[in-house]
C-alpha positions in Angstrom: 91.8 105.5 61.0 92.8 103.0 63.8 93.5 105.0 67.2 95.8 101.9 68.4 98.5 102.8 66.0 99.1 106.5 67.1 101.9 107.6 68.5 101.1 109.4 72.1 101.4 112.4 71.2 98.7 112.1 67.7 96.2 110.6 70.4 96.2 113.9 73.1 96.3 115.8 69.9 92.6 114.2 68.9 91.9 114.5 72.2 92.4 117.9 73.1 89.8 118.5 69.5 87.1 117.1 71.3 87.7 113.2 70.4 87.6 111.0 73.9 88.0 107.9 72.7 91.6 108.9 71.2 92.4 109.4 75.6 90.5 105.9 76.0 93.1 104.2 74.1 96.0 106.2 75.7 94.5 105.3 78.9 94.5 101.8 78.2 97.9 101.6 76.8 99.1 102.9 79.6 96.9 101.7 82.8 98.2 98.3 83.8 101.8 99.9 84.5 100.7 103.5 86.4 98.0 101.0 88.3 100.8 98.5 89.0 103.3 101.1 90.0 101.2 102.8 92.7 99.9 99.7 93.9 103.6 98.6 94.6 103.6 101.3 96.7 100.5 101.7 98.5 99.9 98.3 99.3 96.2 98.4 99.1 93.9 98.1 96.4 90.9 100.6 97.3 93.7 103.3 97.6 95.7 102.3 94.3 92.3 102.8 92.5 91.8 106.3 94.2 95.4 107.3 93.5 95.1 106.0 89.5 92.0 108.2 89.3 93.5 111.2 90.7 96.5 110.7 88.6 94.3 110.8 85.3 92.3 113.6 86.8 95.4 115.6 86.7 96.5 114.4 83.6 93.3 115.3 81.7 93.5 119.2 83.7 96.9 119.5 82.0 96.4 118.5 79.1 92.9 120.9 78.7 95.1 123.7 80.3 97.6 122.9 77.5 100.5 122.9 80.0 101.9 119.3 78.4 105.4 119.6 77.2 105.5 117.0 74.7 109.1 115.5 74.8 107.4 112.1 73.5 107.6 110.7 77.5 104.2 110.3 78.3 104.3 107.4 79.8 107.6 109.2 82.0 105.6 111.9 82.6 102.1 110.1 83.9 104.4 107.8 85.9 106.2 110.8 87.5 102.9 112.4 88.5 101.6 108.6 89.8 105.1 108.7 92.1 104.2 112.3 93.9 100.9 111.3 94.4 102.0 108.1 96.1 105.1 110.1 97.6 102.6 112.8 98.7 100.1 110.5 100.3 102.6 108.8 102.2 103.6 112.6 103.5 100.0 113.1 104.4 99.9 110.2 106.1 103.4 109.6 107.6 103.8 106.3 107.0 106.6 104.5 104.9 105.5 101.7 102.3 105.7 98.0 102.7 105.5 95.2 99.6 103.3 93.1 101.0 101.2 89.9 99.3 97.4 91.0 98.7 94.8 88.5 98.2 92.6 90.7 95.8 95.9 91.9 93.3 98.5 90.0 92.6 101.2 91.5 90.1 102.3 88.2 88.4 99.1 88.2 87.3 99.2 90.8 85.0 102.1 89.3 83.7 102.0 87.4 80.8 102.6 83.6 81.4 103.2 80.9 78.6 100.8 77.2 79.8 103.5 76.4 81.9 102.6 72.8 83.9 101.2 73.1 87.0 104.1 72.4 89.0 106.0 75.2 87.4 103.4 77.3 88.2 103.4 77.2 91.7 106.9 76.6 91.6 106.8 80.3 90.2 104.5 81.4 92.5 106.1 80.5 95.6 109.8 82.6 94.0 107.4 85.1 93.6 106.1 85.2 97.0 109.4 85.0 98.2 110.7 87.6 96.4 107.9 90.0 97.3 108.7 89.3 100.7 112.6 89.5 100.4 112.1 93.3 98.6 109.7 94.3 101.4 112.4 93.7 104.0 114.7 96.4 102.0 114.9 99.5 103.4 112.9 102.4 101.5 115.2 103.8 99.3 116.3 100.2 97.9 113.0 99.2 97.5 111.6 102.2 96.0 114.2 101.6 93.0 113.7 98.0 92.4 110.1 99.1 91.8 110.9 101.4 90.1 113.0 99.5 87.7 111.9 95.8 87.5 107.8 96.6 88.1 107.8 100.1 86.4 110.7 99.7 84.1 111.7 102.6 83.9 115.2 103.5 83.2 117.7 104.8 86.1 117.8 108.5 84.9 114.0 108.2 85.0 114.4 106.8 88.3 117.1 109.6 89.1 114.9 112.2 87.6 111.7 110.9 89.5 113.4 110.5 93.0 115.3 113.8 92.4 118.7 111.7 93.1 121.6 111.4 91.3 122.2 108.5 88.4 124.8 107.3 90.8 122.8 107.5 94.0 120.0 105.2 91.8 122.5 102.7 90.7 124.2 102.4 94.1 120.8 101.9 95.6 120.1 99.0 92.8 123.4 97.4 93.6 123.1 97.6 97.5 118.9 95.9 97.1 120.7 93.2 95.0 123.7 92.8 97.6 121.0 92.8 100.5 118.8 90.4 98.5 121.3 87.9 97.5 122.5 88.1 101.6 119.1 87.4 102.2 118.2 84.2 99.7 121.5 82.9 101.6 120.3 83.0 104.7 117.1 81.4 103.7 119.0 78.6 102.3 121.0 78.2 105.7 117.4 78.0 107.6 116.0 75.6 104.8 
């Protein structure tokens, strides 16, 4: 039987009967977007790495401890203990987060890319940069759901569920980042 075709919840099932490989392939289905995610909120590699192990750590206590409520949301559910982790670091350490360019990750690069010219590649590379930058300039709450929605994408009652805010709250903060974005790429053009 091929473990890549199971559904989530046939994978922690062989799992939890003594079968690891059935959690390597959940693990991998899932790793580039919980990795991403905290990454887009830490800001630093070394720490997204520490974070992604400590969010699987706790995944793999639950699901021994037989506390997972399978709803068929895994990826929800991992995602939603990635966020307090991140959420709870940032209490530890009382600082807010920044989206800030990184030499070692880049997230466009996990992103798959058709053999685009060269000039349209750095054409895209440059938007991107940009647009990192624009998002970091956002204040918190704006930026946390654009991550949330464009890098993680997840849906806003997710979002609403995960930030413990209302669907409207999490729309309103969408359409005030894309008001305060589009304001921004205007003034950029005026300096240009």
């Amino acid at each position: 039987m091929q473990l890549k075709m199971l559904n989530d919840q046939e994978l922690i099932s062989l799992y939890l009967n003594g079968n690891h490989s059935a959690f390597e392939v959940l693990l991998k289905r899932y790793k580039d977007k919980i990795y991403t995610s905290i990454y887009l909120f830490v800001k630093d590699t070394e720490l997204a790495e520490d974070i992604f192990q400590e969010v699987f750590i706790k995944i793999i206590d639950t699901l021994r401890k037989e506390k997972y409520n399978n709803e068929g949301k895994f990826l929800q559910w991992a995602m939603r203990i990635a966020y307090n982790m991140c959420v709870d670091h940032f209490r530890k350490s009382k600082r807010m987060t920044k989206l800030n360019t990184s030499e070692s990750f880049d997230i466009f690069s996990v992103l798959e890319c058709k053999d685009d010219h060269m000039e349209k590649t750095i054409i895209k590379s440059q938007v991107h940069t940009k647009l990192r930058n624009l998002i970091d300039q956002l204040p918190d709450e704006q930026r946390e759901v654009v991550i949330l929605r464009h890098y993680a994408d997840m849906s806003f009652k997710e979002i609403s569920q995960m930030t413990r805010v209302s669907i409207n709250t999490s729309l309103g903060r969408m359409r005030y980042a894309l008001i305060n974005l589009r304001k921004m790429v205007g003034e950029e053009e005026l300096v240009m």
